[in-house]
LOTI-6918 format. One line per 4 residues: number of its first residue (from 1); their letters; for each residue x, y, z of C-alpha. Coordinates in steps of 0.05 Angstrom, whole numbers, always signed. Layout:
<nodes>
NUM = a = X Y Z ~ ...
</nodes>
This chain:
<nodes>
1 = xxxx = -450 +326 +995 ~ -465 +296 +926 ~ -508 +337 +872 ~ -533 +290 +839
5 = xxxx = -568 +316 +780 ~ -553 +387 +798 ~ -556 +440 +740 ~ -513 +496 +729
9 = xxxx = -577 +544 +734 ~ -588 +523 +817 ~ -518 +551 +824 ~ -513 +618 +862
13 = xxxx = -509 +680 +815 ~ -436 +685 +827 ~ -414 +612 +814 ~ -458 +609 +744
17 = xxxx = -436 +674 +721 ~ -364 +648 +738 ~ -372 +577 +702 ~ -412 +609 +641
21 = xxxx = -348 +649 +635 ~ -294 +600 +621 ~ -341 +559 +583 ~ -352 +619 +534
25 = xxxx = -283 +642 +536 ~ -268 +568 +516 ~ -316 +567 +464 ~ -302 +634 +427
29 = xxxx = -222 +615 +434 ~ -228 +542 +406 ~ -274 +564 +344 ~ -222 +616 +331
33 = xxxx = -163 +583 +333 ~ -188 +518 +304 ~ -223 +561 +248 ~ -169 +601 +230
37 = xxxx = -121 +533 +235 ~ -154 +490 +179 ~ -182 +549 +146 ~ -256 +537 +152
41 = xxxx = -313 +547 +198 ~ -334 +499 +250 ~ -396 +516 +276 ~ -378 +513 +346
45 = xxxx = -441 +518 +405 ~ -452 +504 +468 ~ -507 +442 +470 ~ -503 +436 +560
49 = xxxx = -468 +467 +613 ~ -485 +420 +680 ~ -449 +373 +732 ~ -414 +310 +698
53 = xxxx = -457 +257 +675 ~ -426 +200 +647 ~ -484 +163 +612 ~ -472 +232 +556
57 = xxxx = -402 +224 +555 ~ -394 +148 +539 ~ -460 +160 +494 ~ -428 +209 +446
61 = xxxx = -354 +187 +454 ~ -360 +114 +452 ~ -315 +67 +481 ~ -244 +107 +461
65 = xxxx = -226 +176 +456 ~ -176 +230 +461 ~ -161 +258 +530 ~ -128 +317 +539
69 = xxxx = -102 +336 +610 ~ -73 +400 +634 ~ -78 +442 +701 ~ -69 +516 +724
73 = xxxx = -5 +539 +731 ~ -4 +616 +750 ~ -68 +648 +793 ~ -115 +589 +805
77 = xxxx = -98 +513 +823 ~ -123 +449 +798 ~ -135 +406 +743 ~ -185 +399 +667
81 = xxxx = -192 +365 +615 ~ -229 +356 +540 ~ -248 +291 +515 ~ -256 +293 +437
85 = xxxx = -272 +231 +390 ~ -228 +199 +356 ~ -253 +220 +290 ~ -258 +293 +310
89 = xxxx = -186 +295 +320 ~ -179 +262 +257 ~ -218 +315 +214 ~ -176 +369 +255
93 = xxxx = -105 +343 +247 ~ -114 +330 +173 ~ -142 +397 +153 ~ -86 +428 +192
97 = xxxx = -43 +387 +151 ~ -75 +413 +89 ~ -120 +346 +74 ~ -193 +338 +69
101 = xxxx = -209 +319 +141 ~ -231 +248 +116 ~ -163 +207 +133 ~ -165 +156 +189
105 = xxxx = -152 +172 +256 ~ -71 +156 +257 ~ -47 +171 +331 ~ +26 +181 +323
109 = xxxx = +7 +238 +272 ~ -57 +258 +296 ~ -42 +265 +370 ~ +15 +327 +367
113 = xxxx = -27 +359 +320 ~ -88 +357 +373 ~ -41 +370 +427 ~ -13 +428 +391
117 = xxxx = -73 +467 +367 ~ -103 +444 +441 ~ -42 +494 +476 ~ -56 +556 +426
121 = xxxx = -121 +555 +458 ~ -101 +563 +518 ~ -55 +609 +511 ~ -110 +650 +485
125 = xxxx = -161 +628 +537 ~ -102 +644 +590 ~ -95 +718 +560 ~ -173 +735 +557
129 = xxxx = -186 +699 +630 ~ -119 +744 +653 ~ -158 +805 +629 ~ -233 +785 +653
133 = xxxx = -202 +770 +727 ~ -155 +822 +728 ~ -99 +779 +755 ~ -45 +730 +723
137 = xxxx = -78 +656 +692 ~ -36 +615 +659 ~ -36 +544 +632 ~ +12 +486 +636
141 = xxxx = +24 +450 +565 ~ -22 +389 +550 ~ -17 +325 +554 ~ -55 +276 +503
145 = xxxx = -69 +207 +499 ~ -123 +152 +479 ~ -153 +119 +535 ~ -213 +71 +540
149 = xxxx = -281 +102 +576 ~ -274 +39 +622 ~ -202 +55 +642 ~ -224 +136 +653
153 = xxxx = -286 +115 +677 ~ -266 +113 +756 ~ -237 +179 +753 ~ -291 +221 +736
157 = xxxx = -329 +244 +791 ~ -409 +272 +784 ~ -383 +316 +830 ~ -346 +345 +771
161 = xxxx = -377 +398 +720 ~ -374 +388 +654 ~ -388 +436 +582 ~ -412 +389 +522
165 = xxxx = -403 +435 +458 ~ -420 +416 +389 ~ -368 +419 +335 ~ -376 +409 +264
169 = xxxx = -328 +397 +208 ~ -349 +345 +163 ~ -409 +324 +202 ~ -431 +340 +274
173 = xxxx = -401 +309 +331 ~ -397 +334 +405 ~ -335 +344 +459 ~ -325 +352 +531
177 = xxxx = -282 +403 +572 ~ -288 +371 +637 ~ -263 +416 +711 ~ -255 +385 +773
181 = xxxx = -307 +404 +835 ~ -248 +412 +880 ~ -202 +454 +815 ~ -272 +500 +809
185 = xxxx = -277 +512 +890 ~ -209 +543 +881 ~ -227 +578 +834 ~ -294 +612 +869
189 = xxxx = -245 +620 +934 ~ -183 +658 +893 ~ -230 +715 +869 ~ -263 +715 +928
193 = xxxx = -209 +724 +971 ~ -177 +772 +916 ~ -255 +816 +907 ~ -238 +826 +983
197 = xxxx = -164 +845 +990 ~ -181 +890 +935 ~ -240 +930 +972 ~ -200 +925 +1035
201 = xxxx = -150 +963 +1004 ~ -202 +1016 +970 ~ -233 +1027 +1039 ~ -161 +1042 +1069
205 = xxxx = -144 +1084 +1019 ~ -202 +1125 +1021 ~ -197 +1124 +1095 ~ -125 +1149 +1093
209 = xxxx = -145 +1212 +1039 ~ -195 +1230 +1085 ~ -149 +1236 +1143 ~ -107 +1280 +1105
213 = xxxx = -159 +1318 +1087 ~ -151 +1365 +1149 ~ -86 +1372 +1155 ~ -71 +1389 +1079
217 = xxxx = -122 +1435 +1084 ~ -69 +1479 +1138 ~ -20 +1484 +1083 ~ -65 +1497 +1025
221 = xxxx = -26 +1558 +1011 ~ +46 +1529 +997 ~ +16 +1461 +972 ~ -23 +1500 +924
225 = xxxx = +47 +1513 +895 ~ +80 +1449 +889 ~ +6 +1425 +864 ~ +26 +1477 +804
229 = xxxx = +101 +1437 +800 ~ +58 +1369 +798 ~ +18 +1399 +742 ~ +72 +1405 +694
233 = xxxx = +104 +1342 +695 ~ +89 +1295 +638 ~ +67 +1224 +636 ~ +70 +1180 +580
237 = xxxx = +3 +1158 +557 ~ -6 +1098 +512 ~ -69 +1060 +484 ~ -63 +984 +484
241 = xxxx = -103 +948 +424 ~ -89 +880 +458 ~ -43 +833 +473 ~ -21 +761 +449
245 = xxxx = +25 +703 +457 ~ +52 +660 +403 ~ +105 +609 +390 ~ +174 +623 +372
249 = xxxx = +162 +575 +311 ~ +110 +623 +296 ~ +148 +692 +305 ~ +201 +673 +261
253 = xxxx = +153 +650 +205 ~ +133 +722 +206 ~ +143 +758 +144 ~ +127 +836 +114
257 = xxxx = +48 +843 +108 ~ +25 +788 +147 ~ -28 +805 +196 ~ -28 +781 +273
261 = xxxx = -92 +779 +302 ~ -109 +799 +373 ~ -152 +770 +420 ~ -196 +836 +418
265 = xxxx = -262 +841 +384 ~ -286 +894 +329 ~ -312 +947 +368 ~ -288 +928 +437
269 = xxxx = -258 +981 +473 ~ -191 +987 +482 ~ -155 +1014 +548 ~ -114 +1074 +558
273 = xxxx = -50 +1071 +607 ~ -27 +1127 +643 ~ +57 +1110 +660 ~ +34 +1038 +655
277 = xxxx = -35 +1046 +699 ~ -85 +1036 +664 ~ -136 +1099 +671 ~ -194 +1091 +619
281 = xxxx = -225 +1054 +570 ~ -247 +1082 +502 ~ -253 +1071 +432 ~ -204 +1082 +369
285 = xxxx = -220 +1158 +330 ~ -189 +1186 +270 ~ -180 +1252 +278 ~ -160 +1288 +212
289 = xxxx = -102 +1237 +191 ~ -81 +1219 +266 ~ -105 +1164 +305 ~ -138 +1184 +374
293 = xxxx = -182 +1145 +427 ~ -251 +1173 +449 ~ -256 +1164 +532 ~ -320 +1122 +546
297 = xxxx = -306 +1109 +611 ~ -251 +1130 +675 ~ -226 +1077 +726 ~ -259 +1088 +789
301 = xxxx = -228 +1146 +842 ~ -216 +1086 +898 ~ -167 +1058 +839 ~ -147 +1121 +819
305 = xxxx = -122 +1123 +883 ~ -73 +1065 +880 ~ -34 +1102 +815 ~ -21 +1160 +854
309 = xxxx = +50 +1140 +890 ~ +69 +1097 +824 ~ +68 +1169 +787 ~ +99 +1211 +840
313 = xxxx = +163 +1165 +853 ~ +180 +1154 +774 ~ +167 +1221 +758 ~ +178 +1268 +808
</nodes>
């Protein structure tokens, strides 16, 4: 069924919160890298968030543009893509390359650069979706090209949603990150399906410790000693600041002093492992001249639950 004219608002609670999501994770990843890239701020916003509509895109693109394709490769399936203009890739490639941003739009040098800075994004988008979902996303590497809005025209469906952001470098201009209906279905299904398998699991697990409730309860006397055996065997505990991927170009450029920046906010709280589970969430203290973490918050006793065996078999 076609929905025509649809906005993201009519969607169900679920699917905006979902879409609104990877749109901002897009956003906040793209001014970042790009920002930190040519040095300078670009002033990135969201203008829409709706279903595609063609009559913007060809408006604000014009006749040719840069297309850049890629898909899903780990934890969802299906494909995306960002149209920029032509002279938006221009002002990109050449501050990366140290210029002014007011050369000509020259594919052959222009495109890798696009194409480039386009899969650092990703990667970072691919980390921070990893940690919102709680399960594997990765993204393949992207292809670029210029194509004609008549040639492209065909494929887009206004079945299709579609995020028009406004970017400025030397002046204002607007792109597109275009996803498929059928690659944002999968989506909704895949955490779906994985929201259920994991409160199946909680419910049997909770069933399970309350079946052994009882019986435990018989031999409270010589559990109550190996309890006291369990008590004294140590776990490694470890905070994790964040994590990030980068490219081997860019590992070996790195030298004594230089900073790497994680894909973790000021302020945001960082997560506390317990032999690899992670247990809590809390924020960085310094306690006389050692580092510590303040607990905010403790995972919840159904997950709890699912560290117990992990512990027991590498430890006991």
């Amino acid at each position: 069924m076609r929905r025509e004219n649809m906005q993201v608002e009519e969607f169900s609670e679920d699917k905006k919160e979902i879409f609104k999501t990877i749109s901002g994770i897009l956003k906040d990843k793209t001014d970042n890298v790009i920002s930190t890239s040519i040095n300078d701020s670009i002033g990135l916003s969201i203008k829409a968030d709706t279903v595609l509509n063609k009559t913007i895109i060809k408006n604000s693109m014009g006749s040719s543009m840069v297309k850049l394709d890629f898909s899903f490769k780990e934890g969802f399936k299906g494909k995306m893509s960002i149209l920029m203009g032509k002279s938006t890739v221009a002002q990109i490639a050449d501050k990366m390359l140290m210029g002014e941003g007011d050369a000509e739009f020259d594919e052959m040098e222009h495109i890798d650069a696009i194409q480039e800075i386009t899969n650092q994004i990703l990667g970072a988008m691919a980390t921070e979706l990893t940690g919102v979902f709680e399960f594997g996303v990765t993204f393949t590497e992207t292809t670029a090209s210029v194509v004609e809005f008549d040639v492209i025209d065909p494929t887009l469906s206004e079945e299709d949603l579609m995020v028009q952001y406004s970017i400025n470098i030397l002046d204002e201009s607007d792109f597109f990150f275009i996803i498929e209906n059928d690659t944002f279905e999968n989506i909704i299904k895949e955490l779906t399906s994985f929201s259920e398998e994991e409160n199946k699991q909680s419910e049997e697990q909770v069933e399970l410790q309350t079946t052994e409730i009882g019986s435990n309860m018989m031999g409270s006397v010589s559990s109550g000693k190996d309890l006291g055996v369990l008590m004294d065997v140590r776990l490694p505990v470890t905070v994790e600041l964040g994590r990030k991927k980068m490219f081997i170009r860019d590992i070996l450029k790195l030298t004594p002093g230089e900073v790497v920046e994680l894909p973790k906010l000021q302020g945001e709280p960082v997560d506390l492992y317990v032999n690899n589970k992670k247990f809590a969430t809390g924020e960085v203290v310094v306690i006389a001249e050692n580092f510590g973490i303040r607990i905010k918050s403790l995972i919840s006793p159904e997950e709890r639950l699912k560290t117990s065996d992990a512990w027991s078999d590498e430890n006991m």
